[in-house]
Structures are given as structure tokens and as C-alpha cells.
C-alpha positions in Angstrom: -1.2 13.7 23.1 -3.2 12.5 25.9 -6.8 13.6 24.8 -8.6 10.8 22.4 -11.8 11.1 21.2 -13.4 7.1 21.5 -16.6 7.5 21.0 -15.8 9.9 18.0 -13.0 7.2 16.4 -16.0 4.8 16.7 -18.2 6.7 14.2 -15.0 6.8 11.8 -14.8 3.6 11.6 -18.4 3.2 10.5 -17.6 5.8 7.7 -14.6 4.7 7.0 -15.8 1.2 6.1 -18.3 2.8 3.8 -15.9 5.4 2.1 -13.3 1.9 1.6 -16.9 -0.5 0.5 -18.0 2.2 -2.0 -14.5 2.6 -3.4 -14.5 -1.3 -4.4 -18.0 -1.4 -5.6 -17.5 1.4 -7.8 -14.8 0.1 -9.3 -16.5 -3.4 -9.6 -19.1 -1.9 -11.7 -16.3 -0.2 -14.2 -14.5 -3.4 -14.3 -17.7 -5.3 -14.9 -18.7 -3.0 -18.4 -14.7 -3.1 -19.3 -14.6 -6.8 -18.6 -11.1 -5.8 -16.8 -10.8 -7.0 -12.9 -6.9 -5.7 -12.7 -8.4 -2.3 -12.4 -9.0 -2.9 -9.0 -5.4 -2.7 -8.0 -6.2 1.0 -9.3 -8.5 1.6 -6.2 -6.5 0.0 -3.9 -4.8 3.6 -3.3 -8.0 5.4 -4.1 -9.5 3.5 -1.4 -7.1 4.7 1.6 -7.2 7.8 -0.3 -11.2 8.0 -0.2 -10.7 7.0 3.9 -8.4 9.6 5.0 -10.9 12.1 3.2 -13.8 11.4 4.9 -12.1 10.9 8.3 -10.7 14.5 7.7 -14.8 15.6 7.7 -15.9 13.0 10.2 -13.0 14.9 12.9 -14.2 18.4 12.2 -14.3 19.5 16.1 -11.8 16.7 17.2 -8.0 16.4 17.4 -5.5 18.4 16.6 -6.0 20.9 13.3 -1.8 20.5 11.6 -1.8 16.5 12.5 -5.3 16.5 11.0 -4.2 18.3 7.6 -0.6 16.2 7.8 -2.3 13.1 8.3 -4.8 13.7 5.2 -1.5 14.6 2.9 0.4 12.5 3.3 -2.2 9.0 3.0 -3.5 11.4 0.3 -0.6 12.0 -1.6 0.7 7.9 -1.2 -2.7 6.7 -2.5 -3.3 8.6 -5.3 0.4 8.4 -6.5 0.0 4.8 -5.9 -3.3 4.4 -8.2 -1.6 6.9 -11.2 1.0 4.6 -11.4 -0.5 1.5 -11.5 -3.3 3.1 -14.1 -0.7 3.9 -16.3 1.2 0.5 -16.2 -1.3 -1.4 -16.4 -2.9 0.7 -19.7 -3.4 -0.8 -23.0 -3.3 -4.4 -21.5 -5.4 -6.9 -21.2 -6.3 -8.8 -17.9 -3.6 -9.4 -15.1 -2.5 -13.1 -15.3 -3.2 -13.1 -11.4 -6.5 -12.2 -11.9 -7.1 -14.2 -15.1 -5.7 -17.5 -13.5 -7.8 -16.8 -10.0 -11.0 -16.5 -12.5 -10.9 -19.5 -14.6 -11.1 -21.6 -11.5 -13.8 -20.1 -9.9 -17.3 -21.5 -8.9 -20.1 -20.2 -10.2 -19.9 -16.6 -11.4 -16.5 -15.7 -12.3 -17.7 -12.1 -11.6 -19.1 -12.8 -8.1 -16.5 -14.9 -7.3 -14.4 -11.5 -8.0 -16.1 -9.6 -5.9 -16.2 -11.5 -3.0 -12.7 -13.3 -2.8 -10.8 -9.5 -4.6 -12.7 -6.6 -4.2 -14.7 -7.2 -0.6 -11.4 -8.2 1.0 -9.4 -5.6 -0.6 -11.9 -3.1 0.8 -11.9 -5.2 4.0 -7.7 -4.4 4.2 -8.1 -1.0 3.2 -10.1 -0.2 6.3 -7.8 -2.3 8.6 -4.8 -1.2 7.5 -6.0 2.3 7.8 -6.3 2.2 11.9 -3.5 4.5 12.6 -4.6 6.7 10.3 -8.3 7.3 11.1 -7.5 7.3 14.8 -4.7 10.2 14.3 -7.5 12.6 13.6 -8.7 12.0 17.2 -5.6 12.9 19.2 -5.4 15.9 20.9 -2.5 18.2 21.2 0.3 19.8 18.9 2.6 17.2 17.2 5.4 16.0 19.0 8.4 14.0 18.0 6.4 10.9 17.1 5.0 12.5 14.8 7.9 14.2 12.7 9.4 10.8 13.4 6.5 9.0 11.6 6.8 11.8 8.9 10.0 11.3 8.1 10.2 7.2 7.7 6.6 8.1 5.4 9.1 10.1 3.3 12.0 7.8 3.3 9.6 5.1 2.1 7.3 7.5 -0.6 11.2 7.6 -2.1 11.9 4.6 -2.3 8.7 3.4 -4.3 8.1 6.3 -6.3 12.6 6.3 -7.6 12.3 2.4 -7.9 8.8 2.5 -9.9 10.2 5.4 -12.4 13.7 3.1 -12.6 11.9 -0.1 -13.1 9.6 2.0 -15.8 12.6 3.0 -17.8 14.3 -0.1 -17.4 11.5 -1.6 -19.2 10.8 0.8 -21.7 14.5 0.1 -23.1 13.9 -2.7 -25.9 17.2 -3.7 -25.2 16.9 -4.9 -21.8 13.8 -7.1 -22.7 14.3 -10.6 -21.1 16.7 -9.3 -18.8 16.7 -8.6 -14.5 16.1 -5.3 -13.3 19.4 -5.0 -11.3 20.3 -1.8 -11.4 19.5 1.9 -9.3 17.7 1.2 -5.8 17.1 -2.6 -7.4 20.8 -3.2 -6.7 20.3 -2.6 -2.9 17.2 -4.6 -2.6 15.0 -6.6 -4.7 11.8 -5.1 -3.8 12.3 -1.0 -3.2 9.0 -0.4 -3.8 7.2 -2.9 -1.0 10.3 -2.0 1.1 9.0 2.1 0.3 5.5 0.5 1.6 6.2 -1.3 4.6 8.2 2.3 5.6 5.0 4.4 4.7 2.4 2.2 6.6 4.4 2.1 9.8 5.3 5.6 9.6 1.8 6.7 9.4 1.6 3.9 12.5 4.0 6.2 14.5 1.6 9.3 14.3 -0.6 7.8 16.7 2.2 6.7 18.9 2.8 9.0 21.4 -0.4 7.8 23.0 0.6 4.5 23.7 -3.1 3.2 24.2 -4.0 4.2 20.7 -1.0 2.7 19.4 -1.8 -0.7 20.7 -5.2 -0.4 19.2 -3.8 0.1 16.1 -0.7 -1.9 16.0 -2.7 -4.7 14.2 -2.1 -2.5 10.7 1.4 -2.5 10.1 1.8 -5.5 11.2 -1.1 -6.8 9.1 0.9 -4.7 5.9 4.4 -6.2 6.4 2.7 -9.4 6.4 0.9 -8.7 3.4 4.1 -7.0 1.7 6.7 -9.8 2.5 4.5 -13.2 3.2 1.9 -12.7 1.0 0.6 -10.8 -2.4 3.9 -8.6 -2.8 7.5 -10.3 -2.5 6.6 -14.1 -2.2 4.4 -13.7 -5.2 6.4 -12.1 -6.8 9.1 -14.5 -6.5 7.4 -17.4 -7.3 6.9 -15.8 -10.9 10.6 -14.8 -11.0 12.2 -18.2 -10.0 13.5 -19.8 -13.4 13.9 -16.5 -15.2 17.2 -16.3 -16.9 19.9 -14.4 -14.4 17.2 -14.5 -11.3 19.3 -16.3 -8.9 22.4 -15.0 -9.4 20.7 -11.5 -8.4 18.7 -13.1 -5.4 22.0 -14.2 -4.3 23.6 -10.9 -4.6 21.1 -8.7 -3.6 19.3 -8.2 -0.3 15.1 -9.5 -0.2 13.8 -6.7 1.5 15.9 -4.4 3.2 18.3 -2.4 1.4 22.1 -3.7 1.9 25.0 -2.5 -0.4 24.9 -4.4 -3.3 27.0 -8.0 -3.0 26.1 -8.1 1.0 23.4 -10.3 0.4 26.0 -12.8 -0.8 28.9 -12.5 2.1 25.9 -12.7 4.4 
């Protein structure tokens, strides 16, 4: 995996920032006539989606033809069971209190305000975060162990979210466990299988590009720039801060790992 195409990954990028920038603007025009903004955590997976898609055309004539095809399924497959998911959770109700909170404060247009500080970074991220995927349609030569590697820690992680989504689903769905912790399956090991299943998928997508190490420090900026986002910012801190107070929260947080899986209890004896 020697060969890269430069000047070709250049042009990708251009297109890839469009496919991401027309994903958000698209949805910011449904969300405008539904007078719903949570929709846009819909085309957060439709926008990575929409980038390996047209990176897949962009290469035609470049790289290497199986990593090309593995590299489209499997950001493919993650983003659109990623926006499915969150379409159907989030059906039948009204505005997510994020969003709703964010909104009432904002100066000026509520709606511009949107698309600037939600939907024009989210697109933003989208093609950042997307590095290691839009240059592994550039490398040359068959796939080597980095790549089966990556491959395998993408499906390690595509378990984890999708079993700890369709636990926490049913969990829910049970009118008997209403007002009570999710502590249970995959959520006994860690609290947060589903950003853990992310942070696996984004840097196992980052290994396909490694076993050329100059594209791998190109590109390194993305996973990094994920875990960030996953554990510091808009997925487990967040999510904490709403949990904190909730009836049986900390005695879970004390038993139960943050992040990475750990039998259940460890997170206590640690």
C-alpha cells in the first residue's frame, strides 16, 4: 500500500464537503416545513453515508477495487443503520429538549441560528471525521493486515451499538421499567455501549489507511476528533449531566465501567 493518489484525494475532498453540505441543507429545509430540528441527528449518518458514496465515484480509476467496495460497505452500512434508528426513536415526538433549550436562547432567527451553530458544523464534522475514509479509496494495492484488522474492530464496534440500541429499545418499551436505569445486557459492562461501538467503528475505518503511514498521519486528526466528541463532548458527558440525580444513577456509575467494557462490579473495586 505504497501508491496514493494526492492530487486525486484532493478533488475528494472538494466533493466530499459538498455530498456532507447538501446532506445538512436538505435536511434543514425538511426540518424548516416540519418545524422539527432533532431530525438532523437523522442525517448525521446519511451524511457519512452520502460521502463514502460519492468518494466511491470520485476514485473510479484509483486505488485498490475490494478496499474500494469494503470501504463503501461498511461506512454505508454504519450510517444508514445509524439514521434508521435514530428515525425511528425519535418518531411521534416532538422537539429534542437539546435542541429546544439551544433555540430559545438564540439571537436572532432561532432557525438561522440552527443552521449555523447545528447543521453547518455537523456537516463540517461529517467531512473531518470522514478522512480515513475518503483517503482509503486512494491506496493502491491488495488489502493487507491493516485492513482486516480495521475490519474487524468496525465489526466489534457495529455490535456493540446496534445489541445495546435494540436492548436499551426493549428496556424501554417495558412499562414496567419506566423511571428505572438501564442496567442490564451490554449496559452492565459499560454505561455507554453504543459510543463505545462508535469510537471502535471510526478508528477502525482509521486503520484501513494505515499501512501507509503517511496517509495515516494525515488522517489521524478523525478518530481522534470522534473520541473527543464521543467521551468529552455531545455523547457521554452530556449524557451524564442529564442522568446525574436520577433515582439509582450513581449506584450504577459506581458499579459500572464509563466507557470501556469491564465485568460488571469492576468499576467499583477499581
Amino acid at each position: 500500500m505504497n501508491g496514493f493518489a494526492w492530487g486525486a484525494f484532493g478533488t475528494n475532498l472538494a466533493a466530499g464537503a459538498g455530498a456532507a453540505l447538501a446532506v445538512m441543507l436538505v435536511t434543514f429545509l425538511v426540518a424548516l416545513r416540519k418545524r422539527l430540528h432533532r431530525i438532523v441527528d437523522v442525517a448525521w449518518g446519511l451524511g457519512f453515508a452520502a460521502v463514502a458514496l460519492i468518494s466511491y465515484a470520485m476514485s473510479n480509476g484509483h486505488g485498490d477495487g475490494v478496499l474500494r467496495v469494503l470501504v463503501t460497505a461498511l461506512t454505508v452500512v454504519w450510517g444508514l443503520r445509524l439514521a434508521v434508528h435514530i428515525g425511528r426513536r425519535g418518531h411521534g415526538h416532538g422537539e429534542d429538549p437539546r435542541y429546544a433549550a439551544m433555540l430559545a436562547k438564540a439571537p436572532g432567527s432561532p432557525d438561522l441560528y440552527a443552521l449555523r451553530k447545528v447543521y453547518l458544523l455537523q456537516g463540517a464534522l461529517v467531512w473531518l471525521i470522514s478522512l480515513p475514509v475518503q483517503a482509503a479509496y486512494y491506496l493502491a494495492g491488495p488489502p493487507g493486515g491493516w485492513v482486516w484488522a480495521g475490519t474487524a474492530l468496525w465489526a466489534v464496534g457495529t455490535v456493540f451499538e446496534t445489541v445495546g440500541d435494540a436492548q436499551l429499545e426493549r428496556f424501554r418499551r417495558d412499562p414496567a421499567n419506566k423511571g428505572r436505569i438501564m442496567d442490564r445486557g451490554l449496559w452492565s459492562w459499560t454505561r455507554h455501549p453504543n459510543y463505545f461501538g462508535d469510537f471502535c467503528v471510526w478508528w477502525g475505518l482509521f486503520l484501513l489507511v494505515c499501512g501507509n503511514p503517511a496517509v495515516a498521519a494525515t488522517t489521524l486528526v478523525s478518530p481522534v476528533v470522534m473520541s473527543l466528541l464521543l467521551v468529552k463532548g455531545s455523547g457521554k458527558a452530556l449524557l451524564e449531566r442529564h442522568m446525574e440525580g436520577r433515582p439509582g444513577y450513581a449506584e450504577y456509575r459506581a458499579r459500572t465501567s464509563g466507557f470501556f467494557p469491564l465485568p460488571p462490579g469492576r468499576a467499583r473495586r477499581g
